[in-house]
Structure formats: structure tokens, C-alpha cells
VOGU-3710 file (C-alpha; in Angstrom, 3 decimals, decimal comma):
1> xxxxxxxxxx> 57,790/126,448/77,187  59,169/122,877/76,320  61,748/121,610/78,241  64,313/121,560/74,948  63,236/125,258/74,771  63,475/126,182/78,694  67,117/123,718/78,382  68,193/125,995/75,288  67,552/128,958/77,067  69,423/127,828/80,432
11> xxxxxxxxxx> 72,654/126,496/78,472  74,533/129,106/78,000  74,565/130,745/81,597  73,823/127,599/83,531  77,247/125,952/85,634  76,598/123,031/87,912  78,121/123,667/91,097  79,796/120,587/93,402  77,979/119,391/96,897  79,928/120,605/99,668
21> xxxxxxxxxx> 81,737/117,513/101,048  79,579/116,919/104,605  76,259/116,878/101,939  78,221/114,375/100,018  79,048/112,089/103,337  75,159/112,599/104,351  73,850/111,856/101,356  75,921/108,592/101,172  74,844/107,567/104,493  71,461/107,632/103,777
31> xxxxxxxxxx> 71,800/105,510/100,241  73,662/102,729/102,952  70,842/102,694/105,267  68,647/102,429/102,674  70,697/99,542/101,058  70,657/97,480/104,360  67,035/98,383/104,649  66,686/96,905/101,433  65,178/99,747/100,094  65,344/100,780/95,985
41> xxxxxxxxxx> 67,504/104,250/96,098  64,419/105,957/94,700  64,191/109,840/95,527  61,063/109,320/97,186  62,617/106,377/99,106  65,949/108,347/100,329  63,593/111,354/101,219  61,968/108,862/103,637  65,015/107,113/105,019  66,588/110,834/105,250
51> xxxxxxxxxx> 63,324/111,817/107,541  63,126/108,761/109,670  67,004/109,404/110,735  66,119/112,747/111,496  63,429/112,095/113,719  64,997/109,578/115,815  68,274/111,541/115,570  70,495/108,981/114,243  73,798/110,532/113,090  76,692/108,233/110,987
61> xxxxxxxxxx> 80,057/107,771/112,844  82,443/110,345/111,893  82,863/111,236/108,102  86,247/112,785/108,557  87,485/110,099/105,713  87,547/108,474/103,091  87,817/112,594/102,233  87,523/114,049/98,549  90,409/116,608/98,293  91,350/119,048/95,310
71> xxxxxxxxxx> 94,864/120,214/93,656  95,793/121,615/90,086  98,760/118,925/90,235  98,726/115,105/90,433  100,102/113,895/93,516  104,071/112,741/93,589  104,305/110,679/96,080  102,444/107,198/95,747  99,410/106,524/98,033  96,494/103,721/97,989
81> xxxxxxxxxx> 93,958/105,987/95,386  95,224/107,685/92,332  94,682/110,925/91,579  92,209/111,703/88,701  91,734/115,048/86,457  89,023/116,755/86,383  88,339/118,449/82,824  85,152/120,544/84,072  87,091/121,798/86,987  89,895/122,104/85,900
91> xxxxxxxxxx> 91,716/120,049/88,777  92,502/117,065/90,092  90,566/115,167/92,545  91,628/112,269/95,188  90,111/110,255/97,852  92,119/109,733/100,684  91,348/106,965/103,547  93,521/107,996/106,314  95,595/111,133/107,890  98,738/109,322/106,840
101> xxxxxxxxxx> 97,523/109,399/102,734  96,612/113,097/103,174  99,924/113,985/104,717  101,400/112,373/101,766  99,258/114,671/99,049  101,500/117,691/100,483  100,076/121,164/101,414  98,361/121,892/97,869  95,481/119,781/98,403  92,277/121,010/99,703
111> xxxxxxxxxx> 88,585/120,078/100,238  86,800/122,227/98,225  87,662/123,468/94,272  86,801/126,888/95,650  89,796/126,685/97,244  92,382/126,180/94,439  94,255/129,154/93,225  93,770/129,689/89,279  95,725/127,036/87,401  98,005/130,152/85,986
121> xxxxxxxxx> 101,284/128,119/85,155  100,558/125,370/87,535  102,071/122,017/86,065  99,320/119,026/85,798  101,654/116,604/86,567  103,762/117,060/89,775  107,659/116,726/90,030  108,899/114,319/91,966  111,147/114,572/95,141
//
């Protein structure tokens, strides 16, 4: 089978699904350490830097933020990071840097898309206090 064939045959049942958030946080860690290694962010490369971390049990600092959360509405009130819409999804998306911008999103906003309710008559855009 060619891969147009094996790609034709995939498409119409095939969904990407998102990296939980702590694989996203890992992953970026080990493109940094790699970057001040001075190392070319080659599979192969990462794969190494991932295994020599692991050996000598080097862990990031904590990757509680910046923090990717998810809504079905823009935010209202004004933080540092806009909000952006997802058209895959769905949703909106937002980085947050701090417990203060989070508190700000309101209660809607969660870390995972699995966690959204269905948009069902869910405004995009929020209303403003």
C-alpha cells in the first residue's frame, strides 16, 4: 500500500487528538535543554536529550504556568494573552502566566477540551460585566 493509498484509507475515520498538558510542558523542556545544549531539535536528538534527563533524574521547575486553558467563549475581562478560537475544536484556547490571569478567565475555563460542555447555544464571544 502507498502512503496516498494507506492516507486515503485513514481520512475519513482518523481525528488527531491534543497532548495532555504535562506532555506538552515535558516536551517543551526538553526542546530548551536541547537549545542551550546547542543541539538541532531533531527527533533523534530530543529522544537523546529526553533519555539523558531521565537517567540522571533531572526534572524542570514547576510547570504549573504559563497554562493552556479551554472555554467555548472568549474571555471578557482583559488579561496579558488574548484568547484565540479554535475551528477544529471548536473552542477557544488561552495561555495564562499567573493565578491572577486565570482568576480573571472566570469559572468556564478548563485545561483540557475534554472538559468543555457541547457548544449547544454557548455564545463565542462573551458579554461583558
Amino acid at each position: 500500500m502507498t502512503p496516498k493509498d494507506a492516507a486515503d484509507k485513514l481520512r475519513p475515520i482518523f481525528k488527531l487528538e491534543d497532548m495532555p498538558a504535562d506532555d506538552r510542558h515535558h516536551v517543551k523542556f526538553i526542546e530548551q535543554v536541547a537549545t542551550e545544549l546547542g543541539i538541532e531539535h531533531t527527533p533523534f536528538n530530543l529522544h537523546q536529550v529526553a533519555g539523558a534527563l531521565e537517567q540522571h533524574k533531572i526534572k524542570p521547575d514547576s510547570n504549573e504556568y504559563p497554562k493552556m486553558l479551554f472555554s467555548r467563549t472568549h474571555h471578557a475581562e482583559a488579561i496579558a494573552t488574548p484568547s484565540i478560537y479554535h475551528d477544529r475544536h471548536d473552542c477557544v484556547w488561552c495561555n495564562v502566566m499567573n493565578a491572577d490571569e486565570e482568576a480573571k478567565l472566570g469559572k468556564d475555563w478548563v485545561d483540557s477540551i475534554d472538559k468543555l460542555p457541547p457548544r449547544g447555544d454557548i455564545p463565542l464571544h462573551a458579554a461583558k460585566a
